[in-house]
N, C-alpha and C positions, 0 to 999 in steps of 0.2 A: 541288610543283606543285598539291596538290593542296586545299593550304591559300590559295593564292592563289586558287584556282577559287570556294571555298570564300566566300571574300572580296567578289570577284566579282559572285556571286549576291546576295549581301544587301546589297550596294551599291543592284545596280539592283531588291532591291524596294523599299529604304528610297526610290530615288526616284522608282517607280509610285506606290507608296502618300502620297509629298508632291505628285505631281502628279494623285488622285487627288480632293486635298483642298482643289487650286484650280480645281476645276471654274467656272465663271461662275455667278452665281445666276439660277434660275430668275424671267423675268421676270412679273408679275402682270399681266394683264389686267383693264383699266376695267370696270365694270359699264353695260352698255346703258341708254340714257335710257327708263323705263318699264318698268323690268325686276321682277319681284316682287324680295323680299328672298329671297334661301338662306336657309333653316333645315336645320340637320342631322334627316337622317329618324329618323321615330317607327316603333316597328317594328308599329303598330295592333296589339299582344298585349299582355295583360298576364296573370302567373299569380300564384295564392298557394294556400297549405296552411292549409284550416281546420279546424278541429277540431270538427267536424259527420260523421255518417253522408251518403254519397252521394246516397242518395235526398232527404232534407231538402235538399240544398246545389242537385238538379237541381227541386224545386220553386220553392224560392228564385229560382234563377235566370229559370226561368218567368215569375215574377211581377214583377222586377226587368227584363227585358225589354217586357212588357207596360205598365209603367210609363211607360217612357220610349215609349210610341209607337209602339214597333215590333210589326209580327204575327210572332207565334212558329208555329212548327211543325217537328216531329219530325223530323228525319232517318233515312231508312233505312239500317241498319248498327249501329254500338254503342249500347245504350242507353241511355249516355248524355252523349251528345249532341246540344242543340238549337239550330235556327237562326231567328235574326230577319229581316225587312226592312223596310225602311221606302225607298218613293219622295216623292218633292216637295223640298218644305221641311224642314230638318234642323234642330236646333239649330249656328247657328255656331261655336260652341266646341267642337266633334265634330271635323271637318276643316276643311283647309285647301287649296282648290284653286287650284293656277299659274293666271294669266293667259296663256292662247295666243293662237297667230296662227292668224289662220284665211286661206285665198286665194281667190282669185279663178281658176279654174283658165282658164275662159274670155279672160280681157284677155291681151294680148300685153304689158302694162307691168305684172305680177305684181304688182296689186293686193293688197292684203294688208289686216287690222284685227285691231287686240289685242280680244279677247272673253275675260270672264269665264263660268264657269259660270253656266246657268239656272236648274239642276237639280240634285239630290245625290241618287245611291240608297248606301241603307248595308245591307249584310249584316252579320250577329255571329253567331259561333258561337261556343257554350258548350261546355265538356267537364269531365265530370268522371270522375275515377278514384279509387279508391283507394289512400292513401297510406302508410297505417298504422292500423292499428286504434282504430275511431272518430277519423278524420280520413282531407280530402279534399283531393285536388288539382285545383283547378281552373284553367280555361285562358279566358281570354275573346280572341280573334281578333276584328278587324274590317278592313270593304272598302267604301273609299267611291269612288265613280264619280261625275264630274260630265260632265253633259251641256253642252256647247257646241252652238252650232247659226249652220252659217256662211252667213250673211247675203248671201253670192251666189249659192249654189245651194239654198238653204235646208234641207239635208242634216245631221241631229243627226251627233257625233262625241261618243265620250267619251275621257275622261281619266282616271289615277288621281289620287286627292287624297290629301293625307297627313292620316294621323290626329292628331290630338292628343292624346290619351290621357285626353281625358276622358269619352268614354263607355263605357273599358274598366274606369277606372276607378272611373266612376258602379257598374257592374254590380258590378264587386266589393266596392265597400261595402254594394252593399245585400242581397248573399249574406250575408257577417260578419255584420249589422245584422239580419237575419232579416225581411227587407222582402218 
């Protein structure tokens, strides 16, 4: 009996596991008329290890910040690490902000309008550590915010934007590059 039981069992997983495997396939949904395109996100960080003393690597950065337009200043807490920002105008090959909806809260027919961002503020913070003797790890993070401003109540809103990766990467060539 107990080889029948035995039996049995792997009967009905062999056919869980074949009715497992004709599930229906997941159907794909159209993309909305006016819709941005998806890009897979950028994670706004980049890091590398160079083979610079910390202190040189956190001037560097300094000035490689500066460069690009952003005002730097110190952070309170380790030493080193420093933060940029820049409001207005950005370079557009920095981020990349979705087109939203903005509404109408007042109309009872839920007015709505696609709006692009006005505005971009960008934060960067640099870090650097100690990696190994005489060499440094550094970290470049960024945060870009666009500002909408909706056009019925005239009320800014922000958004985040995705980064690109090129002003993380602007910054650390021009640490390597001794800019």
């Amino acid at each position: 009996m107990v080889g029948s039981g035995m039996r049995l069992g792997r009967l009905v997983l062999v056919v869980c596991l074949g009715l497992a495997g004709c599930a229906p396939p997941q159907a794909t949904r159209s993309v909305p008329t006016g819709s941005s395109e998806v890009r897979p996100r950028t994670p706004g960080a980049a890091d590398a290890t160079v083979e610079i003393p910390t202190d040189v690597a956190l001037k560097r950065a300094v000035a490689a910040l500066g460069a690009q337009g952003l005002t730097v200043s110190s952070l309170p807490g380790p030493s080193g690490t420093v933060e940029a920002t820049k409001s207005g105008a950005v370079e557009p090959d920095w981020a990349e902000c979705p087109i939203v909806t903005v509404r109408d809260p007042f109309s009872e027919a839920f007015r709505s309008r696609r709006k692009q961002a006005g505005e971009l503020s960008t934060k960067v913070t640099v870090s650097v550590s100690p990696a190994a003797p005489g060499s440094t790890k550094i970290t470049v993070r960024s945060l870009f915010l666009g500002t909408y401003i909706n056009d019925y109540t005239g009320n800014p809103q922000q958004g985040a934007c995705r980064s690109t990766g090129g002003l993380e990467q602007a910054v650390l060539a021009a640490i390597r590059g001794g800019a």
